[in-house]
Structures are given as C-alpha cells and as structure tokens.
C-alpha positions as CSV (number, residue, x, y, z in Angstrom):
1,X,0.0,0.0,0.0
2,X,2.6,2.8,1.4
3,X,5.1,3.4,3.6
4,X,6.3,5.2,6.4
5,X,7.5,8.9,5.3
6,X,10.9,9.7,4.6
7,X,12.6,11.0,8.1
8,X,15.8,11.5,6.3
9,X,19.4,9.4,5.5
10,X,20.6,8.2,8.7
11,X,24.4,7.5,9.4
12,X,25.6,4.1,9.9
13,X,24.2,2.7,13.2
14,X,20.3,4.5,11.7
15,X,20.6,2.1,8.9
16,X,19.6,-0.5,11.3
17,X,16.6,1.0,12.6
18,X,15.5,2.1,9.2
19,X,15.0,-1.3,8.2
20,X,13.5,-2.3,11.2
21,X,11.3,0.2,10.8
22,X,10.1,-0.9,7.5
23,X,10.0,-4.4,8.1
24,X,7.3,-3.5,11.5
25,X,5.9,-0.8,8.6
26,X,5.2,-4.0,6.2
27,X,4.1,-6.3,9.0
28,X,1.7,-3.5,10.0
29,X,0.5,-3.4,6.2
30,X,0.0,-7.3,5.9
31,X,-2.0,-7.5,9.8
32,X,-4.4,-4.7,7.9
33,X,-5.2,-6.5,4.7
34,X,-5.5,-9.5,6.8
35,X,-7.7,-8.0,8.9
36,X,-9.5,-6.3,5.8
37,X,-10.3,-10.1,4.5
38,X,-11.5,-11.0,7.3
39,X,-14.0,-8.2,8.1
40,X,-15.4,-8.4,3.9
41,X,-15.0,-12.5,3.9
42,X,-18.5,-13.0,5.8
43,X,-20.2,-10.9,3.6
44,X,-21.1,-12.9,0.6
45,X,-23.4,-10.4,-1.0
46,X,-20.1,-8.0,-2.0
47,X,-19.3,-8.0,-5.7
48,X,-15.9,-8.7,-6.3
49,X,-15.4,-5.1,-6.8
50,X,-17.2,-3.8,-4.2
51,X,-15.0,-6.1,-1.6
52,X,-11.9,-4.9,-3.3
53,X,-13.1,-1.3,-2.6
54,X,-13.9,-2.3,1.0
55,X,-10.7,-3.8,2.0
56,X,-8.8,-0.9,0.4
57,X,-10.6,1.2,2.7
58,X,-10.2,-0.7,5.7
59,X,-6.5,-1.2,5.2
60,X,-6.4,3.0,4.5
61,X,-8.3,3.5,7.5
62,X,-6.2,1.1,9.5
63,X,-2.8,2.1,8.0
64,X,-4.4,6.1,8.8
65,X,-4.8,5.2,12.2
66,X,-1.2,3.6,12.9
67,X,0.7,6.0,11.9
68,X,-1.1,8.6,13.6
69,X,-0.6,6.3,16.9
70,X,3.3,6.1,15.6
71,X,3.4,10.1,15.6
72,X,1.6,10.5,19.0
73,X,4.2,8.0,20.1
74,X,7.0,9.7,18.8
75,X,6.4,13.2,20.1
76,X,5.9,12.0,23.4
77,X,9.4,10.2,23.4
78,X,10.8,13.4,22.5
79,X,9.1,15.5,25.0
80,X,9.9,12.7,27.8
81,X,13.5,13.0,26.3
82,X,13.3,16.8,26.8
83,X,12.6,16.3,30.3
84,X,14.9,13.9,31.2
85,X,17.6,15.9,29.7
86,X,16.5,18.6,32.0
87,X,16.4,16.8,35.0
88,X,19.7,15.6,34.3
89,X,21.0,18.8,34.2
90,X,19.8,20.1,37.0
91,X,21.1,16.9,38.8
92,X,24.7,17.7,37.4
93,X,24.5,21.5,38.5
94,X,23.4,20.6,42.2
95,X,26.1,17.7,41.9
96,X,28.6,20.5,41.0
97,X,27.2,22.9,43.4
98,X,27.5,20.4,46.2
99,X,31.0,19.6,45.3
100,X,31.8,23.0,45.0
101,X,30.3,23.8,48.5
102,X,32.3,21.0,50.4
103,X,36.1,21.8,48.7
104,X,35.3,25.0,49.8
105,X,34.2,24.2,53.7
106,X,37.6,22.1,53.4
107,X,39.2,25.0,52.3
108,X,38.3,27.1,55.0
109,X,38.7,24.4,57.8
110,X,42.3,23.5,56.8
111,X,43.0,27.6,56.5
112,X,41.7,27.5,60.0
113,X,43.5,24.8,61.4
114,X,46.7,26.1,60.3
115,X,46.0,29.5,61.9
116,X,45.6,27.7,64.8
C-alpha cells in the first residue's frame, strides 16, 4: 500500500533502525489486509469489486490510524526525552554545586586549622 514517510538518510548505526522500521511498517500493512479479508470474507453479498473497494478502505483507515498512533508516540518520546535531559542537568548542576560547596568548607577548615 505505502510506507512510512521519509525521516531522512541516517548515518551508519540508523541504517539498522531504518530497516527495522520498515520491516514492522510492512508487517503492519499485511495484519491490515489480513484484517481487511476478514472483516469483507462473511459478507457474501459484496461483488468482487465492491470487496476490493472495502478492504482498500479498511487497510487505508487502519494504515491512517497507525501512523497517527506512531506520531503520537514519537512526540511524546521526544518530549519525555526533553525532560529527562533537563532533570539531568539540574542533577549535574546541584552535583557541582555540592561539590563545589564541600572543597570550599575544606578549604576554609584547613586555613583554620593552620592558623591555629
């Protein structure tokens, strides 16, 4: 029927993913003409081209509706990706803040002690 849209070349270790991405893309393709047989195969009235017609649109409808659950997917890995990255650094700036904070406590307690 048709495939995933273009997201671009990818470099070396993408290639990988690409092809497992159409490979799922083409299984998701056969499981909706499948399915599309199945649904037109009790009705026994349909005209050869009328069922044709039908399982097209079933397997449009079907295809339709995975990729817009692929999409809705994929923007909310990126936006969970946004905030893990921002947690992260937030994590490494109170790490460094921390670290910061005790050298200079050391700092001030060795100065100290060799006043003393």
């Amino acid at each position: 029927m048709s495939g995933l849209p273009k997201q671009g070349a990818g470099t070396g270790g993408d290639l990988g993913n690409e092809v497992e991405g159409y490979l799922l893309w083409q299984a998701r393709i056969a499981e909706a003409e499948r399915r599309a047989r199945e649904f037109t195969g009790p009705m026994e009235w349909l005209t050869t081209a009328q069922r044709e017609q039908i399982e097209q649109a079933y397997v449009a409808d079907s295809l339709q509706q995975a990729k817009a659950d692929l999409e809705r997917i994929a923007a909310r890995c990126v936006s969970l990706r946004a905030e893990y990255e921002q947690r992260y650094r937030e994590l490494r700036r109170r790490c460094v803040g921390v670290v910061l904070a005790v050298c200079a406590g050391l700092t001030t307690l060795v100065t100290l002690l060799q006043v003393l």
